[in-house]
ZAKE-203753 format. One record per residue (C-alpha): x, y, z; residue in three letters. Coordinates in nm, 3 decimals. Layout:
BEGIN
X, Y, Z, ala
...
# end
This chain:
BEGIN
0.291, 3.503, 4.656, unk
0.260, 3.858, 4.847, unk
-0.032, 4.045, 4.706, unk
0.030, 4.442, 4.733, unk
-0.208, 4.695, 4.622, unk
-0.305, 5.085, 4.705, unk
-0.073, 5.101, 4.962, unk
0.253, 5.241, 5.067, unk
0.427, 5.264, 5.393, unk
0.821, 5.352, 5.252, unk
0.955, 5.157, 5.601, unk
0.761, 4.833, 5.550, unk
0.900, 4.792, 5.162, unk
1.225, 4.665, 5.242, unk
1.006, 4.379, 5.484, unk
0.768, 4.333, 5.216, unk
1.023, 4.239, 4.932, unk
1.217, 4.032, 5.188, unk
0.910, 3.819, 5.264, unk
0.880, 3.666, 4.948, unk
0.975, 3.331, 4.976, unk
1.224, 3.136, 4.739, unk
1.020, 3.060, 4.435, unk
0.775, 3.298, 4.529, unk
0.630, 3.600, 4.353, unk
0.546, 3.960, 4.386, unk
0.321, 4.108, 4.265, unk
0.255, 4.543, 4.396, unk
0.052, 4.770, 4.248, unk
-0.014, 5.094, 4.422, unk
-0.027, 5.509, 4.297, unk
0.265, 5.734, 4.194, unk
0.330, 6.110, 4.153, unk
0.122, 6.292, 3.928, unk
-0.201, 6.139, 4.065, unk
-0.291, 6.449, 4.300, unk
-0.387, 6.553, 3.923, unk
-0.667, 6.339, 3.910, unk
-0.774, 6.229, 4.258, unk
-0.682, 6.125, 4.591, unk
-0.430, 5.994, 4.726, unk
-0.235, 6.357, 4.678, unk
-0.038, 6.311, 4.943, unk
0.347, 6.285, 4.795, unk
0.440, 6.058, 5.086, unk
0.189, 5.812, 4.969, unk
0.259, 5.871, 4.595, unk
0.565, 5.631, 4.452, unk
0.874, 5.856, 4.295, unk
0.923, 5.781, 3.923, unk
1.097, 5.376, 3.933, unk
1.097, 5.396, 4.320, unk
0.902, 5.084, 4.295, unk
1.186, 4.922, 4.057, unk
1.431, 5.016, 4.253, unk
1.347, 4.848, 4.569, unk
1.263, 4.518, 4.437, unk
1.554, 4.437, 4.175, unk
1.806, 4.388, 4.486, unk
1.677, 4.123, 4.577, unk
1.413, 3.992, 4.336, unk
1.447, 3.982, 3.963, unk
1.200, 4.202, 3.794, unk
0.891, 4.005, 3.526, unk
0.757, 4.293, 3.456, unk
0.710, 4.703, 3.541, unk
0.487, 4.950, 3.408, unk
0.500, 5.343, 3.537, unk
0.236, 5.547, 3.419, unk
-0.135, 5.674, 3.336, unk
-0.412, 5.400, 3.360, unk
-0.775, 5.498, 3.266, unk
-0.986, 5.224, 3.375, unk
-1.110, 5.144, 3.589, unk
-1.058, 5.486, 3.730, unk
-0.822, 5.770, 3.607, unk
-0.475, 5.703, 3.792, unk
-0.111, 5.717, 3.807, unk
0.022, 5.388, 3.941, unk
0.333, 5.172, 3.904, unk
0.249, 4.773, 3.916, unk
0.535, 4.510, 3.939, unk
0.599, 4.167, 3.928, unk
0.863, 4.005, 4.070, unk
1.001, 3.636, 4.193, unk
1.246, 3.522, 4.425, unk
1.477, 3.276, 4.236, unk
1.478, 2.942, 4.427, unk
1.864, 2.864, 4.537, unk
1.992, 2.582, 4.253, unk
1.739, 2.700, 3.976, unk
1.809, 2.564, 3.681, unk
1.802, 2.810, 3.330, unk
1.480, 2.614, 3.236, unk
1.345, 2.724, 3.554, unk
1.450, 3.048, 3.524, unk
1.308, 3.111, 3.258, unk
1.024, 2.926, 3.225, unk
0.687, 3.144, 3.091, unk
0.437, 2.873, 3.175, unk
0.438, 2.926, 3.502, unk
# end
């Protein structure tokens, strides 16, 4: 799995999503406009675009789960948090979608 959180470097996405490995999971969680609001970072080129996060993963990985918003614990933030796996070539449907994982 490739761990990602409270950080964002827009070149190194593309290499991050393209490192997870067939059968392997995603899983990025970092801040997004609107949280210069309520704390740092404020800096909009380390502040995600409304489903900027979405779009660069569902290319190439197939999307579990998204959320874009307001979190108040464990600190007041905007963040977007995915999670994401690489289909392994030949999975079967009971592979695909398989929720015990």
């Amino acid at each position: 799995a490739v761990v990602v959180t409270n950080y964002l470097w827009r070149p190194l996405l593309p290499r991050i999503v393209e490192a997870v490995a067939p059968g392997g999971f995603l899983f990025y969680e970092t801040f997004a406009l609107g949280q210069a609001s309520v704390g740092k970072p404020s800096n909009p080129d380390f502040l995600l675009r409304p489903g900027e996060l979405l779009d660069a993963v569902r290319p190439v990985l197939r999307v579990l789960a998204f959320e874009d918003g307001f979190v108040q614990a464990p600190h007041p933030a905007y963040v977007q948090r995915i999670a994401a796996v690489r289909e392994a070539p030949n999975a079967s449907a009971a592979d695909r979608y398989n929720l015990s994982i």
